[in-house]
ZAMAR-610210 format. One record per residue: residue number from 0; x, y, z of N, C-alpha, C in turn; residue in three letters. Coordinates in steps of 0.02 Angstrom, whole numbers. Layout:
# residues N
NUM	X	Y	Z	X	Y	Z	X	Y	Z	ALA
...
This chain:
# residues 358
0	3839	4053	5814	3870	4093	5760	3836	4161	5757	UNK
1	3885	4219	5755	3855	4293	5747	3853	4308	5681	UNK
2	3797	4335	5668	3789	4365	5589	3801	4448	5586	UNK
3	3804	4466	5532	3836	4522	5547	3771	4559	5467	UNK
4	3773	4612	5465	3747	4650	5392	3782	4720	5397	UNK
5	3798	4731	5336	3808	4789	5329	3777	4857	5325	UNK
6	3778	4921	5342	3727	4953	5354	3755	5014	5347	UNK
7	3717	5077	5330	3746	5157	5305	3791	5175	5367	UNK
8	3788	5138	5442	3828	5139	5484	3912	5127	5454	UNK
9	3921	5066	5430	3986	5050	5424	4019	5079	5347	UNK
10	3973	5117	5330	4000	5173	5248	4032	5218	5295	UNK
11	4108	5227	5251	4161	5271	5279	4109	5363	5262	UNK
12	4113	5362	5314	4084	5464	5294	4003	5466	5317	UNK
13	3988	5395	5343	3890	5387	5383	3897	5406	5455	UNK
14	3857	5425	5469	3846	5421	5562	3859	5343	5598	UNK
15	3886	5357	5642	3892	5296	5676	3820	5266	5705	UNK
16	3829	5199	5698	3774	5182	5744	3707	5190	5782	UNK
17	3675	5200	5783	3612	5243	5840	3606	5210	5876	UNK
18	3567	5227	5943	3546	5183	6007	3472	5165	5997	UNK
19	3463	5143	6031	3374	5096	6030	3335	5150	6044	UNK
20	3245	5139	6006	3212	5203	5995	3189	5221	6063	UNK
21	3151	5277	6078	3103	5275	6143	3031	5231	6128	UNK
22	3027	5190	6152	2978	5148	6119	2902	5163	6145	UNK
23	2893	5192	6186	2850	5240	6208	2834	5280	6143	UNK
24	2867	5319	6101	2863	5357	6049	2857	5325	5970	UNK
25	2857	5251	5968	2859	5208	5932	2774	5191	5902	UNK
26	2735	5248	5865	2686	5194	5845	2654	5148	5820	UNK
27	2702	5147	5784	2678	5059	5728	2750	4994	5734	UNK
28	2718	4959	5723	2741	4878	5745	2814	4894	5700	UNK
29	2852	4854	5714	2925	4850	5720	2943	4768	5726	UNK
30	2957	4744	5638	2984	4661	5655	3051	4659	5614	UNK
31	3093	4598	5630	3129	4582	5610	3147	4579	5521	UNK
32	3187	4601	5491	3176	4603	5413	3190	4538	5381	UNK
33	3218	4503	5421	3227	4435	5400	3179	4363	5440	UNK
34	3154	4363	5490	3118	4333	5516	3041	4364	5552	UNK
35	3043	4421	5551	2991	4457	5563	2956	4437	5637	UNK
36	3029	4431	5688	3018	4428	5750	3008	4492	5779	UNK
37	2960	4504	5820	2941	4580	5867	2993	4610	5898	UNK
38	3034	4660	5864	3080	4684	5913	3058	4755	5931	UNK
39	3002	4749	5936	2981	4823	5998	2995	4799	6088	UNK
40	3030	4857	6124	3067	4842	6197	3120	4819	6182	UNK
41	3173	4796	6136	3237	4776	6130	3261	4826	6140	UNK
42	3327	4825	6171	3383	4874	6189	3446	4875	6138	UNK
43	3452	4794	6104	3497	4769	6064	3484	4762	6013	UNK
44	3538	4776	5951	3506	4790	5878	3512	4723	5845	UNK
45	3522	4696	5912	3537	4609	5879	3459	4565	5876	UNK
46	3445	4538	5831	3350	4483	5799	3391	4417	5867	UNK
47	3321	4410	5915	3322	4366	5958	3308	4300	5909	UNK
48	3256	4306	5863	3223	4253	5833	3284	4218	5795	UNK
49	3323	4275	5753	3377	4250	5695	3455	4278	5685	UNK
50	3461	4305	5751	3520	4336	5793	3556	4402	5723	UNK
51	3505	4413	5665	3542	4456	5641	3533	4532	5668	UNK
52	3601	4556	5651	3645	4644	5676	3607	4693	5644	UNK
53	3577	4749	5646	3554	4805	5624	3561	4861	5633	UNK
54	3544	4904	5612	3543	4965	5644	3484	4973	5649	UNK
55	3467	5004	5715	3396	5056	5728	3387	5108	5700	UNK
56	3429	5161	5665	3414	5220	5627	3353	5179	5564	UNK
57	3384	5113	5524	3358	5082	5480	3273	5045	5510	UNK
58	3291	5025	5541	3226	4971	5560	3184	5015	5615	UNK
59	3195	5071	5625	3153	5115	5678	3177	5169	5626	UNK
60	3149	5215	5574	3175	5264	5550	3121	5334	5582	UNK
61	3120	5347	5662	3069	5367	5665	3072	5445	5650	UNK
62	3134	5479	5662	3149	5553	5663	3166	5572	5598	UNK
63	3147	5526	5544	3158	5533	5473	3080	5539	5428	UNK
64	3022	5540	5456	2952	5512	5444	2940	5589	5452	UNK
65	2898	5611	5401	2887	5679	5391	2808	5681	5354	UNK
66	2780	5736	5377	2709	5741	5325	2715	5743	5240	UNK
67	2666	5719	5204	2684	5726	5141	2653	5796	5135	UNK
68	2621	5818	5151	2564	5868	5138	2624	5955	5158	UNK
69	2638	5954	5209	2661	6004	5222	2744	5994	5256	UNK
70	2765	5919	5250	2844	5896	5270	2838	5916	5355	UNK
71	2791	5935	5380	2802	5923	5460	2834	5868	5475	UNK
72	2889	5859	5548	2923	5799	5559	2859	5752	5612	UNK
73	2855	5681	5590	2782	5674	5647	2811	5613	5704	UNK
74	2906	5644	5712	2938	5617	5773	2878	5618	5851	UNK
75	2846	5574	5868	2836	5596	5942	2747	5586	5922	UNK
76	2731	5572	5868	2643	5574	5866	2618	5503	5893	UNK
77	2566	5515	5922	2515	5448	5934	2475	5447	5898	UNK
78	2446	5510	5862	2384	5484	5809	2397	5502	5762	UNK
79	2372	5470	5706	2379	5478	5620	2362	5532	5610	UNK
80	2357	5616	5586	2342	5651	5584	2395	5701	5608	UNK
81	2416	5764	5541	2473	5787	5540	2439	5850	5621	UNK
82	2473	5872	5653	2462	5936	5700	2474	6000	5654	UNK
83	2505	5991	5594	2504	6068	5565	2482	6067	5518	UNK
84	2462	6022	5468	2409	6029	5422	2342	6010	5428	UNK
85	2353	5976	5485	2269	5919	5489	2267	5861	5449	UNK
86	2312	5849	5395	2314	5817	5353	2303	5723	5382	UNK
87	2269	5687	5383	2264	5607	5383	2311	5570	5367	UNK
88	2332	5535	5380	2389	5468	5375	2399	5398	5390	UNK
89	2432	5339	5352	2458	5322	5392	2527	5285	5382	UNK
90	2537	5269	5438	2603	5258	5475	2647	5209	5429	UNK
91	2612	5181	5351	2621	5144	5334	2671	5195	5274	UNK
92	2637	5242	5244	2657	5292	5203	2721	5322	5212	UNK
93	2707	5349	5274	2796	5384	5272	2843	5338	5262	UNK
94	2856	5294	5312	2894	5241	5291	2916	5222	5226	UNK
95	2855	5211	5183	2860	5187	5125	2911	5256	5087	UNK
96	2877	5314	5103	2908	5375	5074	2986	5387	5098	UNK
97	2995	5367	5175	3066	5359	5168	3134	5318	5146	UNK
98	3085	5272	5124	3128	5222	5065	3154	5233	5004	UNK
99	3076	5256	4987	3108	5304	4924	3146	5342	4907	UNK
100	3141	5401	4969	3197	5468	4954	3255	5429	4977	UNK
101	3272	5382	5014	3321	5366	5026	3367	5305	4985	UNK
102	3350	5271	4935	3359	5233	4888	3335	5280	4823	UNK
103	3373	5284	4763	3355	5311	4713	3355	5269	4661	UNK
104	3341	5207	4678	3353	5158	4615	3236	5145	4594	UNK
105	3268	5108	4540	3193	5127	4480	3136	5070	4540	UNK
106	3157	5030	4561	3125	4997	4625	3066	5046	4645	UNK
107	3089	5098	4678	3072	5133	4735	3046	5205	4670	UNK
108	3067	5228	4641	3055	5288	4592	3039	5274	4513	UNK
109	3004	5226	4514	2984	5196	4440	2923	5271	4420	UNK
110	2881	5271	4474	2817	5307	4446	2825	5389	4427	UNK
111	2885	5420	4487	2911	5481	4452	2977	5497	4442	UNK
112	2996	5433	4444	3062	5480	4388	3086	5414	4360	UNK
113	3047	5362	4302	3045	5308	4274	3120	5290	4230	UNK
114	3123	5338	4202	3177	5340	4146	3266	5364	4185	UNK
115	3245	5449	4233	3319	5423	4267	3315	5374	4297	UNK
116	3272	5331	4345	3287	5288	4400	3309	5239	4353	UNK
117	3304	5211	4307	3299	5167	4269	3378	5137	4244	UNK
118	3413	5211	4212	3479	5215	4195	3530	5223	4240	UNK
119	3487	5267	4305	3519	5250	4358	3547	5206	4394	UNK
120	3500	5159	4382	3523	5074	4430	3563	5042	4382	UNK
121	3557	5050	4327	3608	5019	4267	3675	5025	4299	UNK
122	3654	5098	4285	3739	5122	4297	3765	5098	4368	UNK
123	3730	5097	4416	3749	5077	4514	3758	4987	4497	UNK
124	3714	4967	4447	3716	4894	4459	3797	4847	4424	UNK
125	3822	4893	4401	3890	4873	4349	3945	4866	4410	UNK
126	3909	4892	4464	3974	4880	4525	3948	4867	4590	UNK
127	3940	4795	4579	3885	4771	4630	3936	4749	4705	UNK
128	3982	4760	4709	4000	4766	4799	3984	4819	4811	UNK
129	3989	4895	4776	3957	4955	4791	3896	4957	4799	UNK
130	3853	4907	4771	3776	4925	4744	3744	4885	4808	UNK
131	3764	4819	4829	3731	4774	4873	3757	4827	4938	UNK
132	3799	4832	4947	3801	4885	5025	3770	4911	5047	UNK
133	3726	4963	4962	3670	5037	4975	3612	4987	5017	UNK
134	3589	4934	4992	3511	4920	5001	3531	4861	5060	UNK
135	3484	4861	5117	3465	4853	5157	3410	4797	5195	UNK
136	3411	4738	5223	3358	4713	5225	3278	4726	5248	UNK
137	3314	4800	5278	3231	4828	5307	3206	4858	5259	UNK
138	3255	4891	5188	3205	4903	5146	3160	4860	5116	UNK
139	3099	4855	5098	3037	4824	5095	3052	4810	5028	UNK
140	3068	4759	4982	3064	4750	4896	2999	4754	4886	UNK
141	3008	4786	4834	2935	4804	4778	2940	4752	4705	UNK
142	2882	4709	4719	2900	4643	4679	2892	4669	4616	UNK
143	2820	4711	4618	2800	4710	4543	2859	4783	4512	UNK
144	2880	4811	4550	2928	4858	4490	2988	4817	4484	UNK
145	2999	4779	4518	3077	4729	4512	3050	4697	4440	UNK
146	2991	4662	4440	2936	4623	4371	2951	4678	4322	UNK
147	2925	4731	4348	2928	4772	4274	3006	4787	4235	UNK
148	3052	4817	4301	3127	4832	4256	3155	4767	4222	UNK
149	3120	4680	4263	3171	4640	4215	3141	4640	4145	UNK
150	3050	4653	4154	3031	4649	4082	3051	4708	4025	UNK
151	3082	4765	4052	3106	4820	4011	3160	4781	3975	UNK
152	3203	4775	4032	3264	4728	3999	3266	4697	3964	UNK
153	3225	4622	3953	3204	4602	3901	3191	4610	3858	UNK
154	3153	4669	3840	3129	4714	3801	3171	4759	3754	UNK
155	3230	4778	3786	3294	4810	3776	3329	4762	3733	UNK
156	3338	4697	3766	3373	4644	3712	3349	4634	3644	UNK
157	3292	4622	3645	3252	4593	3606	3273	4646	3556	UNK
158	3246	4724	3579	3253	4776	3489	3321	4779	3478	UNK
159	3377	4784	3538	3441	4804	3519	3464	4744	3464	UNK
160	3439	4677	3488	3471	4622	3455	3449	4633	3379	UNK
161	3388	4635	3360	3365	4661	3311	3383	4722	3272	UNK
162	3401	4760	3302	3434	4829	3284	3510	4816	3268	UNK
163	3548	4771	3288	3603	4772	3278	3620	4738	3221	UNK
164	3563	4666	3195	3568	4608	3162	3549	4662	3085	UNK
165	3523	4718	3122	3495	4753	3029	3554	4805	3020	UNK
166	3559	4840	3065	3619	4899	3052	3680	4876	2994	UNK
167	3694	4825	3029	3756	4788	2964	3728	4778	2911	UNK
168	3659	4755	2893	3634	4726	2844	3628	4829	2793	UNK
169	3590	4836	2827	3579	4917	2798	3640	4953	2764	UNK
170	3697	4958	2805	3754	4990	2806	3797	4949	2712	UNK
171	3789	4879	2733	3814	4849	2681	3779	4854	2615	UNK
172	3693	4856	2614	3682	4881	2551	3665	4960	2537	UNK
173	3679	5008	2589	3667	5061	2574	3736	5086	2522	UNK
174	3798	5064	2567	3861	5058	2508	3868	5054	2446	UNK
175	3829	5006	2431	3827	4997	2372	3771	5020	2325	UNK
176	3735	5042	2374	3651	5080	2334	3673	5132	2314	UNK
177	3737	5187	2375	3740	5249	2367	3818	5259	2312	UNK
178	3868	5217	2302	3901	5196	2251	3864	5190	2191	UNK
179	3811	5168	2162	3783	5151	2122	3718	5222	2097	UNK
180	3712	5260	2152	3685	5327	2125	3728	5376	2112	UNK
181	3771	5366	2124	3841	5428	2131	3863	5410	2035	UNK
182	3856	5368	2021	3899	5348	1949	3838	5362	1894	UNK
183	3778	5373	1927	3714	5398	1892	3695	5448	1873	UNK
184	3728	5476	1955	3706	5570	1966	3633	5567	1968	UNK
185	3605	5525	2021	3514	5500	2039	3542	5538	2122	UNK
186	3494	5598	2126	3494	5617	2212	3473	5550	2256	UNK
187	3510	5589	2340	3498	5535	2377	3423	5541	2381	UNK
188	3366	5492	2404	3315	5489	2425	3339	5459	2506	UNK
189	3324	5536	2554	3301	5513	2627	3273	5467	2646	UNK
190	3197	5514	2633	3150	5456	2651	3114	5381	2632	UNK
191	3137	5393	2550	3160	5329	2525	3200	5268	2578	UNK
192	3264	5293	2620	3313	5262	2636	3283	5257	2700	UNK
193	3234	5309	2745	3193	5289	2807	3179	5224	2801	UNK
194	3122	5213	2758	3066	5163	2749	3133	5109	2733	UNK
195	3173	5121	2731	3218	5052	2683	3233	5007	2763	UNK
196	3266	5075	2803	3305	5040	2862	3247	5004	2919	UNK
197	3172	5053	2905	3126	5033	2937	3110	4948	2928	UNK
198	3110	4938	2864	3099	4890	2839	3141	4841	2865	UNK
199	3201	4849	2859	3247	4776	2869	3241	4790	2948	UNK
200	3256	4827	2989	3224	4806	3067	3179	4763	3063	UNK
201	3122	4793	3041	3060	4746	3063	3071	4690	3040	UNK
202	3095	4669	2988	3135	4596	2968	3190	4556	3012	UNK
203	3224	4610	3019	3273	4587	3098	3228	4558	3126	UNK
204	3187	4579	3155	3127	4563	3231	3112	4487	3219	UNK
205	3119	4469	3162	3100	4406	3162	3142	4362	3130	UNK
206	3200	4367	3124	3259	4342	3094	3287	4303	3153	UNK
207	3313	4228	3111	3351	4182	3166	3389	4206	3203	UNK
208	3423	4230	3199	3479	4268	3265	3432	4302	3303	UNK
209	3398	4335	3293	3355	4379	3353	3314	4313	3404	UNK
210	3273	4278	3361	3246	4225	3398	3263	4187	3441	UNK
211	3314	4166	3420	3380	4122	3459	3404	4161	3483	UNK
212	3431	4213	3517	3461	4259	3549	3391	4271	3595	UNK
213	3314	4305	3597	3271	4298	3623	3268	4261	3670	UNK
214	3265	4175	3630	3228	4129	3664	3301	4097	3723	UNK
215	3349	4099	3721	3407	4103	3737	3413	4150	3802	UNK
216	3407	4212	3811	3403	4246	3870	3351	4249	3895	UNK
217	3295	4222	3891	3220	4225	3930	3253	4158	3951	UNK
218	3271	4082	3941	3267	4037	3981	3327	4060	4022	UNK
219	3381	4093	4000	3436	4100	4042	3413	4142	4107	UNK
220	3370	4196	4085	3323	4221	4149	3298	4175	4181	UNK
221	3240	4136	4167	3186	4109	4205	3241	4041	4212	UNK
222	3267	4026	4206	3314	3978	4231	3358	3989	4317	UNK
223	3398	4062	4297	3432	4078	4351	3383	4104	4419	UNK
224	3341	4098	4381	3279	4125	4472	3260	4066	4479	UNK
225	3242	4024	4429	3223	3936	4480	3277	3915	4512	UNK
226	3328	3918	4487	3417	3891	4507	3427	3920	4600	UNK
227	3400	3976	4594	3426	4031	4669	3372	3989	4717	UNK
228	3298	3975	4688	3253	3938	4740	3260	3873	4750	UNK
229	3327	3859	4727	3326	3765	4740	3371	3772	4824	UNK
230	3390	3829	4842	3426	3817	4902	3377	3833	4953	UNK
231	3317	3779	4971	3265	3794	5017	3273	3795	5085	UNK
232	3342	3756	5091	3346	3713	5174	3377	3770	5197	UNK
233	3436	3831	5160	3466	3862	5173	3418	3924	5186	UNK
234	3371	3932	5148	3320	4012	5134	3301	3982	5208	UNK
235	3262	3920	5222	3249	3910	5286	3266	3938	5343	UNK
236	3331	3910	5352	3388	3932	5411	3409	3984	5423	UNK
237	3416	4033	5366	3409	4101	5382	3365	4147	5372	UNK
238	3308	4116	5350	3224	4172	5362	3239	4198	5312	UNK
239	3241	4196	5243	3257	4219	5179	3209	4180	5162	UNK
240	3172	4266	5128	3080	4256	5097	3115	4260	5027	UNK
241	3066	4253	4990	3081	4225	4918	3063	4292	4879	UNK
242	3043	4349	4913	3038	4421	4876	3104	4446	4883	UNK
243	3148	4443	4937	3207	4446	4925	3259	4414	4876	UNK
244	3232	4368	4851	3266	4319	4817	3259	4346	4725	UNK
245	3187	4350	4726	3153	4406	4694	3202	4470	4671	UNK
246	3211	4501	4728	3272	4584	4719	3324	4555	4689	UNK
247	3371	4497	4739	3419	4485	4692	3428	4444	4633	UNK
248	3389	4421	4625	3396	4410	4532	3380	4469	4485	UNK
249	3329	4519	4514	3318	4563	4489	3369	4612	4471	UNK
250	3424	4611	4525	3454	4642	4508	3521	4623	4471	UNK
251	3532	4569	4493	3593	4535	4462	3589	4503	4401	UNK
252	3545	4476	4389	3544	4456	4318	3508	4493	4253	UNK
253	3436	4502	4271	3429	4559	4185	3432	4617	4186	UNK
254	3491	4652	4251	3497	4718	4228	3581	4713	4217	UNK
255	3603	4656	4161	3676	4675	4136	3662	4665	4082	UNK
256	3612	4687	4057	3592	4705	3983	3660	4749	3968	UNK
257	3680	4826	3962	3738	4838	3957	3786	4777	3931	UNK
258	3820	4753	3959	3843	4697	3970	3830	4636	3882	UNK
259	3768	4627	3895	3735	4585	3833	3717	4630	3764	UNK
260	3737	4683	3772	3696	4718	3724	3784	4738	3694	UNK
261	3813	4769	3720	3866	4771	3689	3901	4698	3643	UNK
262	3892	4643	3692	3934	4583	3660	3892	4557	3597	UNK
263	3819	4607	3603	3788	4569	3546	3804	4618	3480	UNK
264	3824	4673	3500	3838	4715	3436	3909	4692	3391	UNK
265	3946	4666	3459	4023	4649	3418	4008	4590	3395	UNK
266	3964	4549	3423	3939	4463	3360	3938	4508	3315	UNK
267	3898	4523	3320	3872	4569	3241	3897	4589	3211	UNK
268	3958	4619	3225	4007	4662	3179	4067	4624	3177	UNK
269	4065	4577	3223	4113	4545	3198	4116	4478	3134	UNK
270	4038	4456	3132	4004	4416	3084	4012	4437	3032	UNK
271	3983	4499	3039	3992	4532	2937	4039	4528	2931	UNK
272	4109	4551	2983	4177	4558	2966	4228	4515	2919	UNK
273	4191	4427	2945	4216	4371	2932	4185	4358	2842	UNK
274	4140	4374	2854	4088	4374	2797	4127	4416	2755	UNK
275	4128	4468	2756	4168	4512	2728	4234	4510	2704	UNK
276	4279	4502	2753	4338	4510	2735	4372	4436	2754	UNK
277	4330	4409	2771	4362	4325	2777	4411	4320	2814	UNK
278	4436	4351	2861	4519	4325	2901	4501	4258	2937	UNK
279	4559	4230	2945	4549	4178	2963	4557	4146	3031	UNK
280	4588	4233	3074	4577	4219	3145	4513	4211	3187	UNK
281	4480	4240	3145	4406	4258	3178	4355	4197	3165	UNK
282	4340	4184	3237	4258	4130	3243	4225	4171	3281	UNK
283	4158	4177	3235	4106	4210	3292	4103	4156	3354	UNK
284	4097	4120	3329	4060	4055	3391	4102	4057	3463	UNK
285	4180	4076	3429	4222	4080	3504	4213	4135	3521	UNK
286	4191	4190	3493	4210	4253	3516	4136	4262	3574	UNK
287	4060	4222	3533	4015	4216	3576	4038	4188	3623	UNK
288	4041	4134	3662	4060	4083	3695	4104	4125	3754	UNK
289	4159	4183	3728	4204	4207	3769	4156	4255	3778	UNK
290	4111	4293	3768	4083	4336	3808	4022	4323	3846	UNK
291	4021	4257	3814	3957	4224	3858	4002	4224	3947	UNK
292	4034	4197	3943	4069	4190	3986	4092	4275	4026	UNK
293	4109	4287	4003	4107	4380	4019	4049	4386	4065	UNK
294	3996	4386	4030	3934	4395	4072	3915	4350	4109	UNK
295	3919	4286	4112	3912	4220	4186	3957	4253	4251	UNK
296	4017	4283	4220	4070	4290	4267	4037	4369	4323	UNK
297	4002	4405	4278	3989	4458	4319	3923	4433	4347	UNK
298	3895	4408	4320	3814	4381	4359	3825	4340	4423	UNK
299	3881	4303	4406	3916	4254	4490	3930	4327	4529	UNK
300	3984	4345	4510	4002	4413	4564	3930	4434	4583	UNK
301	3904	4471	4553	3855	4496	4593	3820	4453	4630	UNK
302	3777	4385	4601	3770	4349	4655	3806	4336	4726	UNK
303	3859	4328	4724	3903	4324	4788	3889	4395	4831	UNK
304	3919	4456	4780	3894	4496	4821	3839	4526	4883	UNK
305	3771	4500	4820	3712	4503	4858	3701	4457	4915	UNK
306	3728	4384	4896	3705	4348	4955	3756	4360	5024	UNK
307	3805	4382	5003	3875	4399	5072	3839	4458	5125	UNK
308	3834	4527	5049	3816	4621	5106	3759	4601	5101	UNK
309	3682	4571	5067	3619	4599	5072	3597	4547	5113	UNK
310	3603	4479	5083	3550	4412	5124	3602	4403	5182	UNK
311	3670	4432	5172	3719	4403	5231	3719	4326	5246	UNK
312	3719	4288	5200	3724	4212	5211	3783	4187	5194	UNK
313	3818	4140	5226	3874	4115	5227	3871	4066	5169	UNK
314	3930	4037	5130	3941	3973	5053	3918	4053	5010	UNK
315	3921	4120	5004	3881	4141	4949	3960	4114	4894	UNK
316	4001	4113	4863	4019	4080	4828	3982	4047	4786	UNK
317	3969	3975	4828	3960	3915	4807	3883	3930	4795	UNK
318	3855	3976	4817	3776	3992	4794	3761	4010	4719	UNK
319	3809	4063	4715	3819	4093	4655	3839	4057	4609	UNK
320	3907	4031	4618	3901	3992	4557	3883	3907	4531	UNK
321	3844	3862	4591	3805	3812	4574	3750	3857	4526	UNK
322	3702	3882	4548	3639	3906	4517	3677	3948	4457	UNK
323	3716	3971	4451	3736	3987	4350	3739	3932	4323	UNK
324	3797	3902	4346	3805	3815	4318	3729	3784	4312	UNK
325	3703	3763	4362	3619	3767	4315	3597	3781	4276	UNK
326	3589	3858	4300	3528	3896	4234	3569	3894	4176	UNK
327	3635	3896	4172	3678	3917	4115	3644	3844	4048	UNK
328	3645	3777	4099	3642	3715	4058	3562	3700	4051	UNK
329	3519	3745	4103	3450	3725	4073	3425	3758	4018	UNK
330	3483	3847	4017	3468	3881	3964	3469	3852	3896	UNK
331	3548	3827	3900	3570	3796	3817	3508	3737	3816	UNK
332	3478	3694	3852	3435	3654	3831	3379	3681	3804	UNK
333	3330	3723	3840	3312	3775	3828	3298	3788	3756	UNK
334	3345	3828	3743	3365	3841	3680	3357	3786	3650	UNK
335	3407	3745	3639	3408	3696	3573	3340	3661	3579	UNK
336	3301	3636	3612	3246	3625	3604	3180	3666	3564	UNK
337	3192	3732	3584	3130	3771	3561	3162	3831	3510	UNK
338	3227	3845	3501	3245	3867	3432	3275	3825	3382	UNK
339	3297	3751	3383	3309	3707	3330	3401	3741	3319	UNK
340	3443	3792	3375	3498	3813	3368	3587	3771	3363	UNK
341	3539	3699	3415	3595	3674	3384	3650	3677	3435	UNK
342	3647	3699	3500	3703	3747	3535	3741	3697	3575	UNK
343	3708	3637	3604	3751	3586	3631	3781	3551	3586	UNK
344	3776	3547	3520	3817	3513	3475	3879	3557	3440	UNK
345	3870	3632	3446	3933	3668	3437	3969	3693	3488	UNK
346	3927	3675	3559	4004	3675	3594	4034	3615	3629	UNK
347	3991	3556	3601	4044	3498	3611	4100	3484	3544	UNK
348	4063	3509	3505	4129	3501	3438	4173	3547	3451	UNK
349	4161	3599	3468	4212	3642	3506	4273	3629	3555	UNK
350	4230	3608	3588	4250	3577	3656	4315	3520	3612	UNK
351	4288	3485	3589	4340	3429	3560	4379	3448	3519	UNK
352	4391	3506	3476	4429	3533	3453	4489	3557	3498	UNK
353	4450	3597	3534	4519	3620	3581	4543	3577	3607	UNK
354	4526	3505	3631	4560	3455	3695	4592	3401	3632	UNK
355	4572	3423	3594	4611	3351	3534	4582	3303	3534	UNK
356	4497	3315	3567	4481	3225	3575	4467	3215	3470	UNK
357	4437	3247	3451	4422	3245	3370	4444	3283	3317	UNK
């Protein structure tokens, strides 16, 4: 069986193809990105060890390796040491540096440019057949900034959820605070009203919905990355290291915050709503439930994605969505265990509502 990957070769508007390097001109070691078989002297961009397709522009990037010091090109050097600055090196650096300029996601540009790279990949990650194409198996994953953006994310949930659970709360008694000074003729107090909204946040922060919403997407995280390592026999067979495995959860699952952060604002507004104005079409519980589902549905896609263009492994389907189906059910356990939420018992009463069993 031939494996195939996709590569800036087969992007409509890239250079075609390259031919094999002068390997004479080649000074540092050259392995396979998936099995890390020696392909220095190959003529063919095809892995003897694990028969996967490449390009050599990617896995030999040698006429792309430039000084940091003064950007000399150091195509054609045998020793570490720039010829026009004098400057020291090594061979390990440029490389690394041409990853970077050539990927702009927070991976690779966390340390100087933290905040665009950051919003950047948000935005690239919302359209993940586009997004898995860009990256490459010779690019090298960087574990600990992949560690850091999912813990931002987290981080992101956690205040937005909190932020959203008070906004309604604020909004509803500011109504009536600022109704109730208007019939007085008592000025507004600003900063009075700072400290007010300050206040019920920090109360949010620790309010049941935040907690349970918290403790709820941390197992649904740490769930869906144990779920991806239960397919060992398969990571086997195709030389799929577990830092890769690493990237794509990283990328597919806690960066659709977007995604979670929106559906958590409309709970929210749609809760007071019911609260409020009582109609009787509206259940939060279904409306959660349907966007829970919203977001499983894009976390499978991208899984598929990643494992089809990036790991190039065949069943990605059935990869993607066994391991949601997992994490999805170790999450809700998860949960009802360590927030007291209750969640397998409202969506089996659910469940039996809609089918007529009760």
């Amino acid at each position: 069986m031939t494996t195939t990957i996709v590569t800036t070769s087969d992007v409509p508007g890239q250079a075609p193809a390259s031919s094999a390097p002068d390997w004479s001109l080649v000074p540092f070691e050259v392995g396979c990105a998936r099995c890390g078989h020696d392909l220095r002297g190959l003529s063919d961009p095809v892995c003897p060890g694990c028969a996967l397709a490449f390009d050599w522009s990617e896995a030999v990037p040698l006429e792309q390796l430039t000084c940091a010091a003064c950007g000399y090109n150091l195509y054609g050097l045998s020793e570490t040491r720039c010829p026009e600055c004098g400057e020291p090196f090594e061979w390990s650096e440029p490389l690394a540096r041409f990853h970077r300029s050539r990927l702009p996601y927070f991976e690779y540009r966390w340390r100087d440019r933290p905040v665009r790279s950051f919003f950047g990949t948000w935005r690239r990650v919302l359209r993940p057949q586009r997004f898995w194409r860009t990256i490459n198996l010779h690019d090298p994953p960087q574990p600990v900034a992949l560690l850091l953006m999912a813990c931002l994310c987290v981080l992101a949930v956690v205040v937005v959820i909190a932020l959203g659970t008070t906004l309604i709360d604020v909004a509803s008694d500011l109504r009536y605070y600022w109704s109730w000074l208007r019939r007085r003729g008592v000025p507004f107090d600003v900063f009075g009203e700072v400290f007010f909204a300050l206040h019920h946040f920090l109360l949010g922060l620790y309010a049941d919905l935040t907690l349970t919403a918290a403790i709820g997407y941390g197992s649904w995280l740490l769930s869906s990355f144990a779920s991806l390592l239960i397919f060992q026999q398969s990571m086997r067979r195709f030389r799929v290291r577990t830092v890769q495995v690493v990237r794509v959860w990283a990328y597919a699952v806690p960066m659709v915050v977007p995604i979670l952060l929106f559906l958590a604002f409309s709970e929210v507004g749609i809760e007071h709503t019911r609260l409020d104005l009582n109609p009787s079409w509206i259940n939060p519980f279904d409306m959660a439930v349907g966007g829970a589902l919203v977001l499983i549905a894009h976390v499978v896609w991208s899984l598929r994605c990643a494992y089809s263009c990036y790991l190039d492994m065949p069943h990605a389907w059935g990869i993607a969505v066994s391991s949601q189906v997992v994490a999805v059910l170790s999450a809700v356990l998860l949960s009802d265990l360590l927030s007291h939420s209750h969640i397998c018992v409202e969506l089996a009463l659910a469940f039996g509502r809609r089918t007529g069993a009760w």
